[in-house]
MDAnalysis code that builds the backbone (N, CA, C; Angstrom):
import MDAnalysis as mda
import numpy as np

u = mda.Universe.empty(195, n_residues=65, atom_resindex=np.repeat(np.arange(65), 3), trajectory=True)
u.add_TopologyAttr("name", ["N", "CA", "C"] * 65)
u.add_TopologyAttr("resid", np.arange(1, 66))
u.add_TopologyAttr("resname", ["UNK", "UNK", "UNK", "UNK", "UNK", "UNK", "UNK", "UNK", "UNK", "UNK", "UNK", "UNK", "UNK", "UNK", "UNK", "UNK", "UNK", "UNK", "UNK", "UNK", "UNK", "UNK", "UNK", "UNK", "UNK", "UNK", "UNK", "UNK", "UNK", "UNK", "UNK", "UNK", "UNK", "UNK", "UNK", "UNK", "UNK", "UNK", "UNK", "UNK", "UNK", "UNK", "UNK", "UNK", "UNK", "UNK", "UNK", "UNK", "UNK", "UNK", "UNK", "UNK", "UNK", "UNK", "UNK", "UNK", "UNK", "UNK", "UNK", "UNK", "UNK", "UNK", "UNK", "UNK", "UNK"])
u.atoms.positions = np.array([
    [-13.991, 10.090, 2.711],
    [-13.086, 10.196, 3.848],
    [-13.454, 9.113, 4.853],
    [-12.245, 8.642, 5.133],
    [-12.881, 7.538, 6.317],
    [-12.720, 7.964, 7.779],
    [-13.572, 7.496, 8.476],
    [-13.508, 7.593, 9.814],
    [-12.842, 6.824, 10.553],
    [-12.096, 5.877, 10.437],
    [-11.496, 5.078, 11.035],
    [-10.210, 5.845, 11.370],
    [-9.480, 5.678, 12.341],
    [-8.180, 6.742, 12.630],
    [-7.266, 5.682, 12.264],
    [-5.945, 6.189, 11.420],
    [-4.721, 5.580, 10.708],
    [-4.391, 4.857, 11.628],
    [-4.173, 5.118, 13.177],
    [-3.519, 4.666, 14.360],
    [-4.226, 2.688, 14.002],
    [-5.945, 2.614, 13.870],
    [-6.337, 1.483, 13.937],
    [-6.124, 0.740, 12.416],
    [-6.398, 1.925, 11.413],
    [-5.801, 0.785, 10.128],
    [-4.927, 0.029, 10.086],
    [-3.870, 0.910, 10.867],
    [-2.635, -0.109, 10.924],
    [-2.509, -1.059, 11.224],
    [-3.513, -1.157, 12.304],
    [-3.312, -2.502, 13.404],
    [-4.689, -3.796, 12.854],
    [-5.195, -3.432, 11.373],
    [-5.609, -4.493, 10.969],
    [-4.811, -5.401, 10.158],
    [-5.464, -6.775, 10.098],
    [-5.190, -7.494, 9.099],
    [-4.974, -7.528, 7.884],
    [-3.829, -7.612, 7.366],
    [-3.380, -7.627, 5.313],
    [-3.366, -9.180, 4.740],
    [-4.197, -8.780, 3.805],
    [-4.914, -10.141, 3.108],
    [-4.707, -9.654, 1.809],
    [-3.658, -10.616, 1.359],
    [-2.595, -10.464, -0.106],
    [-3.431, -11.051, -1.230],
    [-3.803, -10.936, -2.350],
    [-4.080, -11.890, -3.438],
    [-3.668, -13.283, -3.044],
    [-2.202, -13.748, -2.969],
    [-1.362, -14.489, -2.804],
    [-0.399, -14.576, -1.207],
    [-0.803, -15.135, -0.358],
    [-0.076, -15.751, 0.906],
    [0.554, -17.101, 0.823],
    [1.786, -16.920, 1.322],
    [2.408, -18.172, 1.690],
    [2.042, -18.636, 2.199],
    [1.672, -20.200, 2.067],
    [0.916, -21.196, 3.554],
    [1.322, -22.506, 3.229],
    [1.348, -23.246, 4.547],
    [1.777, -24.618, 4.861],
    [0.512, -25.739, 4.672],
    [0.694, -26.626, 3.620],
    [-0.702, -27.305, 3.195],
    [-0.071, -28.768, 4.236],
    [-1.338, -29.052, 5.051],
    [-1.666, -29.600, 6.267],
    [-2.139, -30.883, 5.505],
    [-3.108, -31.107, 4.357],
    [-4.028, -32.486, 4.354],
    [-4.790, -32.156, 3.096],
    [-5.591, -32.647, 2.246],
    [-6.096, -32.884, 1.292],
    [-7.620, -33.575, 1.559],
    [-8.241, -32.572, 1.451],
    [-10.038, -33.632, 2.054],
    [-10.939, -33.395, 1.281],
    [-11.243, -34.423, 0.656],
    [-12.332, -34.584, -0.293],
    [-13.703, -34.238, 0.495],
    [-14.598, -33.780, -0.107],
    [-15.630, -33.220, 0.006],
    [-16.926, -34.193, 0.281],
    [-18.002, -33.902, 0.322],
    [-19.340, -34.643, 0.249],
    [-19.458, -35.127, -1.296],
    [-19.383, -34.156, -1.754],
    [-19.820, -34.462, -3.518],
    [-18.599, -34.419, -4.565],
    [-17.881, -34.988, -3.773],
    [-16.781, -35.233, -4.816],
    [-15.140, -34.807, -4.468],
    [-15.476, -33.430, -4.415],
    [-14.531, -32.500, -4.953],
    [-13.340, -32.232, -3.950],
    [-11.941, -32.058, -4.537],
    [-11.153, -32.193, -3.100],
    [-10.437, -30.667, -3.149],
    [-9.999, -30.862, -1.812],
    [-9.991, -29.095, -1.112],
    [-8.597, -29.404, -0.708],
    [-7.685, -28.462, -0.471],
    [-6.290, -28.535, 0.371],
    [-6.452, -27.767, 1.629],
    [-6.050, -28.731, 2.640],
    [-6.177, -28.163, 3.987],
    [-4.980, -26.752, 4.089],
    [-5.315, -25.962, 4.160],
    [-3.677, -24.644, 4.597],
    [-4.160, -24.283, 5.579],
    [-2.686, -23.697, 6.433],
    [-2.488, -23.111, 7.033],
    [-1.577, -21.749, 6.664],
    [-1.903, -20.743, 6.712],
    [-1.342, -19.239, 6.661],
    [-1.356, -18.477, 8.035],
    [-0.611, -17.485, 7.750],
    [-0.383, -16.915, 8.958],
    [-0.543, -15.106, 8.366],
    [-1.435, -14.810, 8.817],
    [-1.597, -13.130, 8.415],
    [-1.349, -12.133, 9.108],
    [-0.790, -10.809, 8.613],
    [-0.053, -9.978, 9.326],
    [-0.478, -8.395, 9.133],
    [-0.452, -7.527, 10.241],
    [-1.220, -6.286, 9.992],
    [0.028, -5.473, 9.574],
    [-0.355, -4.878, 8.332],
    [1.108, -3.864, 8.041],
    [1.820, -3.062, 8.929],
    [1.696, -2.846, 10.359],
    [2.627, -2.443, 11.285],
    [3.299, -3.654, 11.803],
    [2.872, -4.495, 11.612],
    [3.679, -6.068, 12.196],
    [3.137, -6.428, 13.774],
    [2.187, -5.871, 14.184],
    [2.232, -5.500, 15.352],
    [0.893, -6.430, 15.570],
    [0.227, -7.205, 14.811],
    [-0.642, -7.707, 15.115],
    [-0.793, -8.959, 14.161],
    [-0.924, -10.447, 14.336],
    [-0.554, -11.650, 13.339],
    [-2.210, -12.901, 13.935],
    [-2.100, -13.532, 12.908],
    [-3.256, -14.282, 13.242],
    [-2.771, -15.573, 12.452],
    [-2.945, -16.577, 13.075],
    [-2.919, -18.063, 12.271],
    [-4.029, -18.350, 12.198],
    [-4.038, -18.735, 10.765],
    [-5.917, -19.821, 10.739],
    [-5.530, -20.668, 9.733],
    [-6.595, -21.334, 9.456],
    [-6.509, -22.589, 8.287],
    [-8.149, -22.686, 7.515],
    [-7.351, -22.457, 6.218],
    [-8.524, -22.481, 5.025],
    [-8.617, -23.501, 4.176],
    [-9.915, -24.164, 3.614],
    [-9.972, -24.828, 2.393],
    [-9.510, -24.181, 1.040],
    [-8.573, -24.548, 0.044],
    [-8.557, -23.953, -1.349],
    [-8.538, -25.370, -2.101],
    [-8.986, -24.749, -3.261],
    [-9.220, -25.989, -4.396],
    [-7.793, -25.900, -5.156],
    [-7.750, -26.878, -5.716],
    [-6.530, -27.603, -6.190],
    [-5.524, -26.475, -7.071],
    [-6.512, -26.093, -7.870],
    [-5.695, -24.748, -9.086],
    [-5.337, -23.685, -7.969],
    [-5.668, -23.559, -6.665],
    [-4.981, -22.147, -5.840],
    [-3.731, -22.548, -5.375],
    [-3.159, -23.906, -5.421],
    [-2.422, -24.596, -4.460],
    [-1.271, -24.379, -5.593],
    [0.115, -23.741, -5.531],
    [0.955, -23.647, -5.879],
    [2.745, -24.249, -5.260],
    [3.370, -24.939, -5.632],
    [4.647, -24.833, -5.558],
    [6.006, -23.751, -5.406],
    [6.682, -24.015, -4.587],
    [7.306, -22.639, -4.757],
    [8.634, -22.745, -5.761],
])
């Protein structure tokens, strides 16, 4: 049983397998390897709470739509 009250689950962050995001830049690494700059935008399943950030993913996460 959790202690957290439903009222605050709601109002966290949902982090999908798979998010839509806007790829910003392409930056190769120290040792080689190159990363895709994204930007996503994440959303708490009441809608009531959203966060923008920007992550490194490697090339095979980076999909077309």
């Amino acid at each position: 049983m959790s202690a957290i009250r439903l009222q605050t689950r709601a109002s966290g962050l949902s982090i999908q397998q798979s998010e839509q995001a806007y790829q910003l830049a392409w930056v190769q690494l120290a040792h080689g390897a190159w990363r895709a700059l994204m930007s996503v935008e994440l959303h708490s399943p009441n809608g009531a709470t959203a966060l923008s950030t920007c992550l490194l993913a490697p090339p095979q996460a980076v999909r077309l739509p």
